[in-house]
FILO-379807 format. One line per 4 residues: number of its first residue (from 1); their letters; for each residue x, y, z of C-alpha. Coordinates in steps of 0.2 Angstrom, whole numbers, plus 2048, in hexadecimal, padded with zeros to 3 digits. Layout:
N
NUM> a> X Y Z ~ ...
END
This chain:
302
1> xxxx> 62C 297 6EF ~ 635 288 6E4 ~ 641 28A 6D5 ~ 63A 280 6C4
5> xxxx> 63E 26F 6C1 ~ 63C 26A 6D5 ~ 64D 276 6DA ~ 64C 27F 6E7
9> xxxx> 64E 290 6EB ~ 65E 293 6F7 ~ 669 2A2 6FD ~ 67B 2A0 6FC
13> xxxx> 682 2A5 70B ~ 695 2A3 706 ~ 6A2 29C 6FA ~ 6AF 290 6F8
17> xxxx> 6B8 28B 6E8 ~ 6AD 280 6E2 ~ 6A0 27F 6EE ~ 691 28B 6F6
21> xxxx> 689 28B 709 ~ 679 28E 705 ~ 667 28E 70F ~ 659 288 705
25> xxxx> 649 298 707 ~ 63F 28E 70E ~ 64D 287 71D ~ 657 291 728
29> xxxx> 666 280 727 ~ 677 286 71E ~ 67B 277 711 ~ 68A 275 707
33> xxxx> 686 275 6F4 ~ 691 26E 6E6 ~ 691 278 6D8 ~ 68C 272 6C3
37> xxxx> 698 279 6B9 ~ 68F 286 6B1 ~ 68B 28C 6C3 ~ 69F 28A 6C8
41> xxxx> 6A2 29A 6B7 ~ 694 2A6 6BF ~ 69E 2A8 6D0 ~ 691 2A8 6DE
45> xxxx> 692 2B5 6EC ~ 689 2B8 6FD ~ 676 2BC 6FA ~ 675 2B5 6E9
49> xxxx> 664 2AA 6E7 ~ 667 299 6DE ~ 65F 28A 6D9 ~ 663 279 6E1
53> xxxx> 660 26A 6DF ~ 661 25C 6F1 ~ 667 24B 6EB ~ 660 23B 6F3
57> xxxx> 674 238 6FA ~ 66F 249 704 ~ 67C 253 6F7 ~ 676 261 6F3
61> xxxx> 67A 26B 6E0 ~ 679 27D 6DB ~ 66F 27B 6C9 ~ 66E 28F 6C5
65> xxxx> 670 29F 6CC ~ 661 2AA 6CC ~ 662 2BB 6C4 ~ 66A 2C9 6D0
69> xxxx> 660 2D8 6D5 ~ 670 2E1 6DD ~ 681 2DD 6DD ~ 68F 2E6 6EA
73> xxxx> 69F 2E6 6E1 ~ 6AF 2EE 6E5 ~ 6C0 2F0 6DB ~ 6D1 2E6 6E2
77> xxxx> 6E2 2ED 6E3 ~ 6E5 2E5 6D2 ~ 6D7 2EF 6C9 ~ 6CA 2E1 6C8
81> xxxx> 6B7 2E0 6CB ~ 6B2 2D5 6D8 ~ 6A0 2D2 6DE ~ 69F 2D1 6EF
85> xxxx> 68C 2CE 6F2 ~ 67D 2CD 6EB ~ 669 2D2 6ED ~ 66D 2D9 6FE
89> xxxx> 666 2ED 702 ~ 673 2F1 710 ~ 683 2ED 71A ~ 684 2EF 72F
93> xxxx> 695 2EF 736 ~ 699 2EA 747 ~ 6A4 2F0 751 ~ 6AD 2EF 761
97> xxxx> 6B0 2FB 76E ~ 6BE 2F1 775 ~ 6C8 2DF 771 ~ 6C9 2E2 763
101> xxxx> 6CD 2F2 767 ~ 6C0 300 75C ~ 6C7 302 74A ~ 6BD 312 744
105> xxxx> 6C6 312 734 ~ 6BF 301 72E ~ 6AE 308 734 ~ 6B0 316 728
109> xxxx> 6B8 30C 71B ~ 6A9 301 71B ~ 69D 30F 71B ~ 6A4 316 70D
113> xxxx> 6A5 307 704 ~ 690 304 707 ~ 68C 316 700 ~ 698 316 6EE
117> xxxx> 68F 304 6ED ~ 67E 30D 6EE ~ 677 301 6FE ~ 673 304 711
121> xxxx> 67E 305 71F ~ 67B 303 733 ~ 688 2FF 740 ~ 686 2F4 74F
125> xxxx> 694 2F7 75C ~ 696 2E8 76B ~ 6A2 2E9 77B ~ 69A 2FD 77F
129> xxxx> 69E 2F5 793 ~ 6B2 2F2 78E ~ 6B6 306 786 ~ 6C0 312 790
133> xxxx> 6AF 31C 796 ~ 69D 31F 791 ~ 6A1 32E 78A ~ 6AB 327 77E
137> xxxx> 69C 31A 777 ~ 692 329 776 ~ 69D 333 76C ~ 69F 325 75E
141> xxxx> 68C 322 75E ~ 68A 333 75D ~ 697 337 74E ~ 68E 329 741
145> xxxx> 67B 32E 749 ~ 67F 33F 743 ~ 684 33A 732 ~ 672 331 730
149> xxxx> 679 31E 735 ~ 670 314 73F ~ 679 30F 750 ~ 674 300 759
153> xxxx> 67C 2FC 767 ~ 67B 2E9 770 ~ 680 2DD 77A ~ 67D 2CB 774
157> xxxx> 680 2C1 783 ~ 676 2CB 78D ~ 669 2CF 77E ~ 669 2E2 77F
161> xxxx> 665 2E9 770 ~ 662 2DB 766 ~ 64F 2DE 763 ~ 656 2F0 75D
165> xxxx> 661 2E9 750 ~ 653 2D9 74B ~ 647 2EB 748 ~ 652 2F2 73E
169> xxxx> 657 2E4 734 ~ 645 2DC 730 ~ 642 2D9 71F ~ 653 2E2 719
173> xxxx> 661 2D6 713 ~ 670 2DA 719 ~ 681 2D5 719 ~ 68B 2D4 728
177> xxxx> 69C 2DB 72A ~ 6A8 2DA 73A ~ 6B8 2D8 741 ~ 6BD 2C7 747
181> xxxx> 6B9 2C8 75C ~ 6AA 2D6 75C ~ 69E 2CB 75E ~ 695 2C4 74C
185> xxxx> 694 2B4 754 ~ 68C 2B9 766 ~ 67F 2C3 75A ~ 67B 2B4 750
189> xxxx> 67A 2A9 760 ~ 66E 2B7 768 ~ 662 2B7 756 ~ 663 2A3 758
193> xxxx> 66C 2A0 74C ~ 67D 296 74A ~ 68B 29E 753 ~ 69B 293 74F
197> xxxx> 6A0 294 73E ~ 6A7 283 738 ~ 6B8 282 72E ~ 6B5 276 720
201> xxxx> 6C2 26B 718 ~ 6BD 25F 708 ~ 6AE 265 6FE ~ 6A9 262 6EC
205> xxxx> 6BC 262 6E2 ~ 6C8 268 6EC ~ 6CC 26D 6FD ~ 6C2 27D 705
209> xxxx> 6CA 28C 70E ~ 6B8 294 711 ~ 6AF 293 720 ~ 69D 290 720
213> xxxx> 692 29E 721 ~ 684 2A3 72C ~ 672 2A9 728 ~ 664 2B1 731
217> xxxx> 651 2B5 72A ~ 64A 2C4 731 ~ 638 2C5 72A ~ 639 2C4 718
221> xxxx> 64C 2CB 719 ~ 65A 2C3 71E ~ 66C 2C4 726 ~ 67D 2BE 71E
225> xxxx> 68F 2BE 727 ~ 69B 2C3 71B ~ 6AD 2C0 716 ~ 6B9 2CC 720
229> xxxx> 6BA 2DC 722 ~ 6CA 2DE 714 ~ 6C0 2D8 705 ~ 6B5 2E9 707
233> xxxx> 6C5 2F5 704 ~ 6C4 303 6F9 ~ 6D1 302 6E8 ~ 6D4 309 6DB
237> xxxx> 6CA 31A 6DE ~ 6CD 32B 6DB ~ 6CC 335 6EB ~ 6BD 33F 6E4
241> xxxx> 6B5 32F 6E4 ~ 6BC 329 6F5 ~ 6B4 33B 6FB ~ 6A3 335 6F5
245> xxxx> 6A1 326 704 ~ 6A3 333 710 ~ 692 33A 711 ~ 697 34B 71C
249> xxxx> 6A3 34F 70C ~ 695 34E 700 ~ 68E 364 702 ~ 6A0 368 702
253> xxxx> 6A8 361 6F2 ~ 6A9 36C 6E4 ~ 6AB 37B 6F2 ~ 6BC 378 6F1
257> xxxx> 6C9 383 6E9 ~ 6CF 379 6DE ~ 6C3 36E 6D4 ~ 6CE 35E 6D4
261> xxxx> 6D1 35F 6E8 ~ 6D8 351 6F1 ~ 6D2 357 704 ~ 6E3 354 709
265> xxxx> 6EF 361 709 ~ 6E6 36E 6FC ~ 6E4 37F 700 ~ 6D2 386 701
269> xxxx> 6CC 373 704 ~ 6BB 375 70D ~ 6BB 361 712 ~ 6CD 366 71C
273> xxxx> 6C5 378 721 ~ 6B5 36E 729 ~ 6BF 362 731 ~ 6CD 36B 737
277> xxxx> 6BE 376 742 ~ 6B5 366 747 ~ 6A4 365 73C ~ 6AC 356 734
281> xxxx> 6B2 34C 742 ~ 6C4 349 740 ~ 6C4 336 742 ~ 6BA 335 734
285> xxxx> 6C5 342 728 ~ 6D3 336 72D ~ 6CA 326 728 ~ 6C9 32F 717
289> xxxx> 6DC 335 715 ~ 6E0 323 71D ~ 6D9 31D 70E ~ 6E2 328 701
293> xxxx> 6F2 325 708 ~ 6F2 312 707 ~ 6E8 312 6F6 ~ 6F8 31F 6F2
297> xxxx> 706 312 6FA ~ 6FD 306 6EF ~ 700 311 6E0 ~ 70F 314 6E3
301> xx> 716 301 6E6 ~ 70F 2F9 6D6
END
C-alpha cells in the first residue's frame, strides 16, 4: 500500500522534538524522519500512520499524518490532554518477578489506565525462576487471570512462552509498556527484532533526548515499545472514575452507602467490605487507594 504522490505509508514508532523513527509498511527498518512544518504542529505519537517521503541524500521527510482511528490520551498533573498513541487496540505490560523487584501497583495502574481508555490489556511477567517460590508466580497469575486478563508468562532467552505471547499478539497492535530491566529487549531479540535501543544525539534542528524506537509486525498487526511507564499515570480524576479501571469494582459501585463514596474510609463501602473479606484481592484495593492518595498529595501541594 503507497501514499499519493509517490510517499510512502510508514508507522511512527517514537518521537523527538522535531524528528520521528518511523518504519515504512512495507519494511520492518526503523528510520529517522525529519519533520515539514505543518507535520512539526500535528505532534505525532507512537502508532500514528504518516506519509513519507525518502530523499535521493537517503533523508527521509514526514509529508502528513494520516487520519487516526484511535487515540489513548491521558490528563497530566497540570490538567492537559496529552495523546499518548494512536491507532493501536491494546496495551501488554511486562513485568518482573524479581530485579526489578515485582511492582504490582504500576501493573494495576497500567491496567486501569487501558480500561478508562477503552483498549485491551494482557500482562507478560519475565524472571518467574528469580521470585521467592512458585507459589508466589501462581498467585499473581492467578489474581489478573481471574479478573479476565490474559497472563503470559516467558522466558526470552530460553524462548519459553514466546510463541504464546506471538498467538496472542497476531494481528492486534499493541503498545508495549515495561519497567527498565524486565526484559523488553530480550523479548524483542527473541521476535527478531532489534534489541539495543540506540541514544540519538543530532537530528533534524536541534539535539534529541529520545531514544529510537522498536517495531515488530505480527501478521497484519504489530508491536510498538513505549515511552515509560510514568507517562501512563492517572490525573486529574475523580475517585469514582479511578474506581472505573478497576474491573472487580464495576458490580459493586452504586451499592454503597453513600452515593459519592470514595472506597476509602466510608462507612457501608461495599469496595472496602469485599476487600477487607478477600473477594477483592487486597494488593489490588491498595493499588486503587495508592492512587487516590498521591492524586490527593497532588491536590493538596498545588
Amino acid at each position: 500500500m503507497r501514499a499519493e504522490n509517490n510517499d510512502r505509508l510508514a508507522r511512527v514508532i517514537s518521537v523527538g522534538r522535531n524528528a520521528a523513527w518511523i518504519a515504512f509498511e512495507d519494511e520492518d527498518v526503523v528510520r529517522v524522519a525529519s519533520l515539514r512544518k505543518n507535520v512539526e504542529r500535528l505532534a505525532l505519537v507512537p502508532g500514528d500512520l504518516v506519509a513519507a517521503a525518502p530523499m535521493e541524500d537517503e533523508r527521509v521527510i514526514v509529508t502528513r499524518r494520516e487520519p487516526r482511528s484511535f487515540a489513548l490520551e491521558r490528563t497530566t498533573v497540570g490538567g492537559r490532554t496529552k495523546t499518548m498513541a494512536a491507532n493501536i487496540d491494546g496495551i501488554a505490560v511486562v513485568a518482573a518477578f524479581a530485579r526489578p523487584a515485582l511492582h504490582l501497583a504500576m501493573i494495576d495502574e497500567l491496567l486501569a489506565f487501558a480500561e478508562l481508555g477503552g483498549i485491551g490489556a494482557c500482562l507478560i511477567f519475565t524472571k518467574a525462576d528469580l521470585a521467592e517460590s512458585p507459589g508466589d508466580v501462581e498467585q499473581v497469575a492467578n489474581t489478573y487471570r481471574s479478573l479476565g486478563y490474559g497472563v503470559l508468562l516467558a522466558n526470552p532467552k530460553s524462548g519459553a512462552g514466546i510463541d504464546a505471547i506471538e498467538a496472542e499478539l497476531t494481528r492486534k497492535r499493541t503498545l508495549l509498556i515495561g519497567q527498565s530491566g524486565v526484559g523488553k529487549s530480550s523479548l524483542f531479540r527473541a521476535f527478531g527484532g532489534p534489541g539495543d535501543v540506540g541514544e540519538v544525539s543530532k537530528i533534524g534542528r536541534g539535539k534529541q533526548t529520545t531514544t529510537t524506537g522498536r517495531l515488530i509486525r505480527f501478521g497484519s498487526g504489530f508491536l510498538i515499545d513505549s515511552p515509560g511507564v510514568g507517562e501512563f499515570e492517572l490525573h486529574g480524576l475523580e475517585p469514582g472514575r479511578i474506581a472505573l479501571g478497576f474491573v472487580e469494582f464495576a458490580p459493586l459501585l452504586g451499592t454503597c452507602r453513600f452515593s459519592d463514596c470514595a472506597h476509602r474510609t466510608e462507612p457501608g463501602c461495599a469496595v472496602r467490605a469485599r476487600a477487607l473479606d478477600g473477594t477483592i484481592a487486597a494488593s489490588r484495593y491498595a493499588s486503587y487507594r495508592a492512587i487516590l492518595e498521591r492524586e490527593a498529595a497532588n491536590t493538596d501541594g498545588r
